[in-house]
C-alpha positions in Angstrom: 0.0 0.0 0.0 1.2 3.6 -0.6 2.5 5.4 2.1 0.0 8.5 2.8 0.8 12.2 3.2 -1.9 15.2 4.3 -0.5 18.4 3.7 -2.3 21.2 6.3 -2.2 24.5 4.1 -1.3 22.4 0.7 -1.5 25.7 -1.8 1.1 27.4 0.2 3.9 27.7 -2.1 6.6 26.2 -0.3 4.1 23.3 1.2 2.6 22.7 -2.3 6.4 22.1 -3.6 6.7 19.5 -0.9 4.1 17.9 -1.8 4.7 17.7 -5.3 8.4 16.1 -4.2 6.5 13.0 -2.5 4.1 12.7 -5.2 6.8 12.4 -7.8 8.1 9.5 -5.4 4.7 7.4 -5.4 3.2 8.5 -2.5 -0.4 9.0 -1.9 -1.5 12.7 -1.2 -4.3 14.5 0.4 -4.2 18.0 1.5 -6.4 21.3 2.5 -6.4 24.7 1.8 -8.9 27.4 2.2 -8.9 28.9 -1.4 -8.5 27.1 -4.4 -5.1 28.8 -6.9 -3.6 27.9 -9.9 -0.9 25.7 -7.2 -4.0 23.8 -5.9 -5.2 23.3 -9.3 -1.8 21.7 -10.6 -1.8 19.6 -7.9 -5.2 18.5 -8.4 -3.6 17.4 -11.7 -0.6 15.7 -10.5 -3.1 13.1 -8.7 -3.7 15.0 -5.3 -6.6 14.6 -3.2 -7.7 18.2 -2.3 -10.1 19.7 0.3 -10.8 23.6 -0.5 -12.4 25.7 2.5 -12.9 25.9 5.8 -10.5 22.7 7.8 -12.1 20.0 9.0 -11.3 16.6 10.8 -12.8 14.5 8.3 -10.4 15.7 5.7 -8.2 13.4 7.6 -8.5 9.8 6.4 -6.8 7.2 8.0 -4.3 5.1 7.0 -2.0 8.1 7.1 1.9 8.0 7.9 2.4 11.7 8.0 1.1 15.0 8.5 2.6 18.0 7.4 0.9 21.5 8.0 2.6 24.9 7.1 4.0 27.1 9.8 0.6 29.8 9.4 -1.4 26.8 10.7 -2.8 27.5 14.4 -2.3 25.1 16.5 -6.2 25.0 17.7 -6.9 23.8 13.5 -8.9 21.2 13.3 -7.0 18.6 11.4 -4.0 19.0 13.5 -5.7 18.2 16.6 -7.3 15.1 14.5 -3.5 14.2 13.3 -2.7 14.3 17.5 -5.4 12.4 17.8 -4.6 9.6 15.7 -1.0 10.0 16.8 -2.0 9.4 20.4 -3.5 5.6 18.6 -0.7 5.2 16.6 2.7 6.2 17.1 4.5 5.8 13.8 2.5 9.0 12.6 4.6 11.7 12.0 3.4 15.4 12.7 5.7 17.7 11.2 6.1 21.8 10.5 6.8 22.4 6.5 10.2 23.5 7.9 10.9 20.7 9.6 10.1 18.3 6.9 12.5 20.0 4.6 14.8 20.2 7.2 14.5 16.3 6.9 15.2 16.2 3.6 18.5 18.6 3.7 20.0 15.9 5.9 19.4 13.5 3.0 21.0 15.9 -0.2 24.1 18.0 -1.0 21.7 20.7 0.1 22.4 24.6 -1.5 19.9 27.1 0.6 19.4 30.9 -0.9 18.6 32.9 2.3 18.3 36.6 2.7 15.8 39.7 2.9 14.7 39.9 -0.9 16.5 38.2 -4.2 15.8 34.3 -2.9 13.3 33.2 -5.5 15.4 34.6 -8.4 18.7 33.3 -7.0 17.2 29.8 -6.4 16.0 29.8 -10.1 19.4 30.8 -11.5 21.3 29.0 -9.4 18.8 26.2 -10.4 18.8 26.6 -13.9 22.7 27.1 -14.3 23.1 23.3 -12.2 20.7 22.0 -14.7 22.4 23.2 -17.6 25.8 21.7 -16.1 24.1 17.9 -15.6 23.8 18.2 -12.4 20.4 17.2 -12.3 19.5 18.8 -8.9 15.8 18.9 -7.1 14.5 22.1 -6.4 12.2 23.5 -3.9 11.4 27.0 -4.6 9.0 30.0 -3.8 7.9 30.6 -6.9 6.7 28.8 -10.4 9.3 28.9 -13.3 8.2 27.9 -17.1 11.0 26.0 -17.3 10.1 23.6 -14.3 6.3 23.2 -16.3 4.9 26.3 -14.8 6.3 25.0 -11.2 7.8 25.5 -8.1 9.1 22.1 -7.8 12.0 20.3 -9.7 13.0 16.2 -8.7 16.6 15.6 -9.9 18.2 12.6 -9.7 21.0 13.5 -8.2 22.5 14.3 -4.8 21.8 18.0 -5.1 19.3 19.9 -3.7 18.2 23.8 -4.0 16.1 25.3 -1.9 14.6 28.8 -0.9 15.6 29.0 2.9 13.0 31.7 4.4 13.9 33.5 7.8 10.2 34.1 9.0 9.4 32.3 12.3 13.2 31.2 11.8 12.2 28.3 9.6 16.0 28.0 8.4 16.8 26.9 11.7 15.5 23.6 10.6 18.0 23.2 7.3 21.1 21.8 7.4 23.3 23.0 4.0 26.3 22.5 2.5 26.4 25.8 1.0 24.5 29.0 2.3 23.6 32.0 0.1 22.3 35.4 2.1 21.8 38.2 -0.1 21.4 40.7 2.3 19.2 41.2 5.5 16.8 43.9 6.2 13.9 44.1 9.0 11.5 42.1 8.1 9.0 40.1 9.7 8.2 41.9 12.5 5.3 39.8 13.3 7.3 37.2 14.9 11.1 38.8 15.2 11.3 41.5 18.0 14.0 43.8 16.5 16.4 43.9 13.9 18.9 42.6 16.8 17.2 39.1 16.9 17.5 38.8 13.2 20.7 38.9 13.4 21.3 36.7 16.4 19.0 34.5 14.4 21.1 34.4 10.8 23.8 33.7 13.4 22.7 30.2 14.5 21.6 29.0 10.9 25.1 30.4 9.2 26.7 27.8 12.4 24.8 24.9 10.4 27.4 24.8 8.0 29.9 22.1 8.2 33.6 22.4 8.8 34.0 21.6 4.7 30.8 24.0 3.9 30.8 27.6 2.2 29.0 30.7 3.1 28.2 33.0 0.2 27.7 36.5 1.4 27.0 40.1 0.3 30.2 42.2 1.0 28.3 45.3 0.6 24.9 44.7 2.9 26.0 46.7 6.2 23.9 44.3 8.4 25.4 41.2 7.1 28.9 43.2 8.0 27.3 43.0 11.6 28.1 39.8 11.7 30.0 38.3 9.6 33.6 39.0 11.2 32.3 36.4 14.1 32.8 33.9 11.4 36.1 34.8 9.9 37.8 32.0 11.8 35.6 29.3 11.4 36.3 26.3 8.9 33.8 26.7 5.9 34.6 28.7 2.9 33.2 32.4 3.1 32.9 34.1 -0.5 32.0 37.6 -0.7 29.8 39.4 -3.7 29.6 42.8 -4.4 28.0 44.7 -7.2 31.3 45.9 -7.9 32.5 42.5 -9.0 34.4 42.9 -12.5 31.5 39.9 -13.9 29.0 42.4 -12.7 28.8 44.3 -16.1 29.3 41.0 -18.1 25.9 39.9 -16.5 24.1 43.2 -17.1 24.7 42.8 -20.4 23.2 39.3 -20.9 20.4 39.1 -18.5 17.1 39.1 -20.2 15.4 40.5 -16.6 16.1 44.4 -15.5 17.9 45.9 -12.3 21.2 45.8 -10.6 19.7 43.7 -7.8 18.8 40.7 -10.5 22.8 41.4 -11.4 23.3 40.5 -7.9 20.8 37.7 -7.8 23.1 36.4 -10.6 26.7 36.7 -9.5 25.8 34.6 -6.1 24.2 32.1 -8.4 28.0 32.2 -10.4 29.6 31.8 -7.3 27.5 28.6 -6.2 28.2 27.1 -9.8 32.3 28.0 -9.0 32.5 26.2 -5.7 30.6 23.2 -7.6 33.7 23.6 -10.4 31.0 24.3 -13.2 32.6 26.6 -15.9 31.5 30.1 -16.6 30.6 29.4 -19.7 28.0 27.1 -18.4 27.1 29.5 -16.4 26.9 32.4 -18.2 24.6 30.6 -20.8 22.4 29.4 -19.0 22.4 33.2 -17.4 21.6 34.6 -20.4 18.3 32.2 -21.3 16.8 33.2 -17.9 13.5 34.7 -18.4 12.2 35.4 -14.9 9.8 34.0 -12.5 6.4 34.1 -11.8 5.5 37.3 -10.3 9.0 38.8 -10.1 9.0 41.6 -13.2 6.5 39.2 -15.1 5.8 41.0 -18.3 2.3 40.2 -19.6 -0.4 41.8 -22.0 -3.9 42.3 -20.7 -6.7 44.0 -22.2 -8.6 47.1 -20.6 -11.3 48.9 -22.7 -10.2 47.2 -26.2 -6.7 48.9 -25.2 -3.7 46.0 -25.2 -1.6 47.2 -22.0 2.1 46.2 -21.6 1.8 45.3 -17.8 4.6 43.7 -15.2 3.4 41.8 -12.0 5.8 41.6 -9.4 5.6 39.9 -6.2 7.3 43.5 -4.6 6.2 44.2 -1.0 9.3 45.2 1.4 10.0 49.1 0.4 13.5 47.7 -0.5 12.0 45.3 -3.3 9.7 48.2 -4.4 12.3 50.8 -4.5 14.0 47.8 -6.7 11.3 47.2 -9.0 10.1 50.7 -9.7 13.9 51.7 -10.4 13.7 48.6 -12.9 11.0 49.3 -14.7 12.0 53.1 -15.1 15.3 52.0 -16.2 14.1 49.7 -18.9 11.0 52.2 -20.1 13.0 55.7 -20.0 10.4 57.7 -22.0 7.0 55.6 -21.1 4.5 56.1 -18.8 4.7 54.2 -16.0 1.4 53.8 -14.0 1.7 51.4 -10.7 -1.0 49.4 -8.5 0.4 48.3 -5.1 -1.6 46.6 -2.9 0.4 46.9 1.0 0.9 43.0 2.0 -0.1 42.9 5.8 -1.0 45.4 8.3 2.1 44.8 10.8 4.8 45.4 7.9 2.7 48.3 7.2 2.8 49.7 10.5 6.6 48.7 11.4 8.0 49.8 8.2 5.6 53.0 7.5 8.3 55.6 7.1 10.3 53.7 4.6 7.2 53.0 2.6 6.6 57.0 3.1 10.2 57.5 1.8 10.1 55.0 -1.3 7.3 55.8 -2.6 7.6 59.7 -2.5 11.2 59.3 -3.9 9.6 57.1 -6.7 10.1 58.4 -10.9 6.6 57.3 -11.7 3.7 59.1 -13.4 1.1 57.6 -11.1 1.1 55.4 -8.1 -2.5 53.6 -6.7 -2.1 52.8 -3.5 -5.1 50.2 -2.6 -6.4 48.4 0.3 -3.7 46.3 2.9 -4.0 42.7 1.7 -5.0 41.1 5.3 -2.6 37.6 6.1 -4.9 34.9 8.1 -3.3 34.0 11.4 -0.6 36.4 11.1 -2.3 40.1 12.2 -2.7 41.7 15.4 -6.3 43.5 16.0 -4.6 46.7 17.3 -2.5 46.9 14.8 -5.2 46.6 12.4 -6.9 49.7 14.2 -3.8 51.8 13.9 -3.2 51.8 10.0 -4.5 51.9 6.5 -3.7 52.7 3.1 -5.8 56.1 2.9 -3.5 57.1 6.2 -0.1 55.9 3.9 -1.3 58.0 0.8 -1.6 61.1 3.3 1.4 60.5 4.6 3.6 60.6 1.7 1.4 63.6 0.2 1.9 63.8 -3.4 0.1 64.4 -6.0 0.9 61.6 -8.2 0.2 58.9 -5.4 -3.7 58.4 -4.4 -5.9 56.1 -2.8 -8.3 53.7 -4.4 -10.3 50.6 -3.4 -9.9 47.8 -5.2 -13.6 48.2 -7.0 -13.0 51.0 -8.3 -9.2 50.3 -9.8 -10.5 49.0 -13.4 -13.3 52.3 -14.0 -10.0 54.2 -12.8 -7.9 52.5 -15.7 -10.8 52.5 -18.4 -10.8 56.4 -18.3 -7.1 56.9 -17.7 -4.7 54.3 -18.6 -3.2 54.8 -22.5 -2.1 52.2 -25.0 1.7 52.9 -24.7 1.5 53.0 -20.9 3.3 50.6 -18.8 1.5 49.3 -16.0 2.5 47.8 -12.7 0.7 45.6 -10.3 2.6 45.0 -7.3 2.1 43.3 -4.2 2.6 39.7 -2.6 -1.6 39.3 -1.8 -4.1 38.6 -4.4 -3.9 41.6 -6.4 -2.4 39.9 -9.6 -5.9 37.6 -9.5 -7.7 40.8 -10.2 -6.6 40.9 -13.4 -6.6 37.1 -14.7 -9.5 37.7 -17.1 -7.9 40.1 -18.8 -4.6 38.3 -19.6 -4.3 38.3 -23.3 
């Protein structure tokens, strides 16, 4: 009989990538997940068993050998008090975080984990793409869907190697154990669980110690928090390899990357610097570069129709004022003399609220014709009620006070583009919620 696997929160996208991993190995498996997505859809396709809406115990059906729920689950949710129910019957059920599952399997690879602040989806995929190009046939577990992994976010290899996207929130890296660590920079983020920007960095401290004695650290030279830390590592065993923008490849890559920005030149030297230590040849590398076309979400450039006009629009999964500042600097870089109209849609109340000044800042600084700010996209499980009370979008708009930069609702977005968005316009939508959905109907 096959073994059986019920994933808690199954369209999550590091969860759903998991689960894709033990269905490529013949297992049977069952998951839930409050909305249905194009994730839970392709694993509907792939031959899982999935429950959409509210959790319930029944979606639990027994023989089962594991459990896995991701790390938003609470721990009052139905079907995890079902799994410690049956666990209390039968012993050999396993109950496991998402983190600690892949932490699992890390023990089990050559394992290559892209950490840091913004840049890991792109860096996974290039580092990815560059291994697969070399033969090293390496599975990858990623936070985002590439076209060439099918419209993905999960690769099986058949090799030793394994890539994954190592996120810091709730210090899920702590359960990964590496061979080689990437961190392209570290910012305040997550602010929901971490006190201060002090624990993050006592934090990145205790995962960059899972490194071996014959391990390597990748590291940006030039992030100032990273500097922080970094000299309590100078005499350790592993390998430490420092990138900077400045490196003489740096203007090689610009020139050959099909995706804009310095910070995707970045994204793409720590990816050469992986394939180096793994003794794959720059020209490998720089090929394979070269063919990248970019991720879903991250400066995805699309066509959609509004009012019989064919916009030129990029969706990009922006939401730190770092990663906007990034994106908006892109896009005005690569359209100089174009209009440039941006939807953002704020991703969470508490980042909104911790990081308010720098979203002031960003977006007042920002070389774009018009910016719509729209409602905060609200996280399940993860806000704080007075939090909630303190802050909105219409209180961000005021803040930053300029005329280009107002306030809509999300109804009232598409009358707003109908009457004011040209056919040689570029438009933005920008956020990490569900904002991109909003527009699915009218991708052409």
């Amino acid at each position: 009989m096959k073994k059986h696997i019920h994933f808690i929160g199954i369209g999550g996208i590091g969860v759903s990538a998991l689960a894709q991993y033990y269905l490529s190995l013949g297992f049977k498996v069952s998951g839930s997940d409050l909305n249905s997505s194009e994730i839970t859809e392709l694993l509907k396709k792939k031959g899982a068993e999935i429950f959409i809406g509210p959790h319930f115990e029944k979606n639990i059906k027994e023989p089962i050998d594991m459990v896995i729920y991701s790390p938003a689950v609470k721990k009052n949710n139905p079907e995890l008090k079902k799994a410690k129910e049956i666990q209390r019957r039968n012993s050999h059920l396993k109950i496991l975080s998402y983190p600690q599952a892949l932490g699992e399997l890390t023990k089990k690879y050559f394992t290559i984990a892209i950490s840091g602040t913004h840049g890991k989806s792109t860096t996974t995929a290039m580092t990815s793409l560059i291994l697969e190009k070399a033969g090293f046939d390496p599975t990858v577990i990623i936070g985002t869907k590439l076209k060439e992994f099918d419209n993905s976010n999960f690769r099986l290899g058949k090799s030793k190697y394994l890539i994954i996207e190592a996120d810091e929130w709730q210090a899920s890296f702590l359960n990964y154990w590496p061979q080689i660590i990437v961190i392209t920079n570290i910012e305040k983020e997550h602010l929901d669980y971490y006190k201060n920007l002090k624990q993050i960095l006592e934090t990145y401290k205790k995962y960059i110690k899972h490194l071996p004695k014959n391990g390597f650290l990748i590291i940006n030279k030039d992030d100032k928090n990273i500097k922080k830390i970094i000299s309590e590592f100078k005499d350790y065993i592993f390998f430490i390899k420092e990138v900077s923008i400045k490196d003489k490849e740096a203007e090689k890559i610009e020139e050959i990357l099909k995706v804009p920005g310095k910070h995707n030149v970045f994204n793409a030297l720590c990816a050469l610097s992986v394939a180096r230590i793994l003794n794959i040849s720059d020209e490998i590398s720089f090929k394979a570069l070269s063919k990248y076309k970019g991720a879903w979400r991250r400066f995805e450039e699309k066509k959609i129709k509004i009012n019989k006009k064919n916009i030129n629009v990029i969706f990009d999964y922006a939401h730190h004022p770092t990663e906007i500042n990034a994106t908006l600097k892109a896009t005005r870089e690569k359209f100089k003399n174009k209009r440039i109209v941006c939807i953002f849609q704020p991703h969470q109340y508490q980042r909104t609220y911790y990081l308010f000044n720098d979203f002031v800042k960003v977006f007042k600084e920002a070389k774009i014709d018009k910016i719509i700010i729209t409602d905060i996209y609200d996280v399940a499980g993860r806000e704080k009620i007075n939090i909630k009370e303190k802050i909105n979008s219409e209180k961000l708009v005021k803040k930053i006070n300029k005329k280009t930069v107002i306030y809509l609702p999300k109804n009232k977005i598409l009358n707003y583009l109908e009457k004011n968005l040209n056919k040689n316009d570029i438009l933005i939508i920008m956020g990490a919620g569900d904002i991109y959905q909003f527009f699915n109907k009218s991708i052409l």
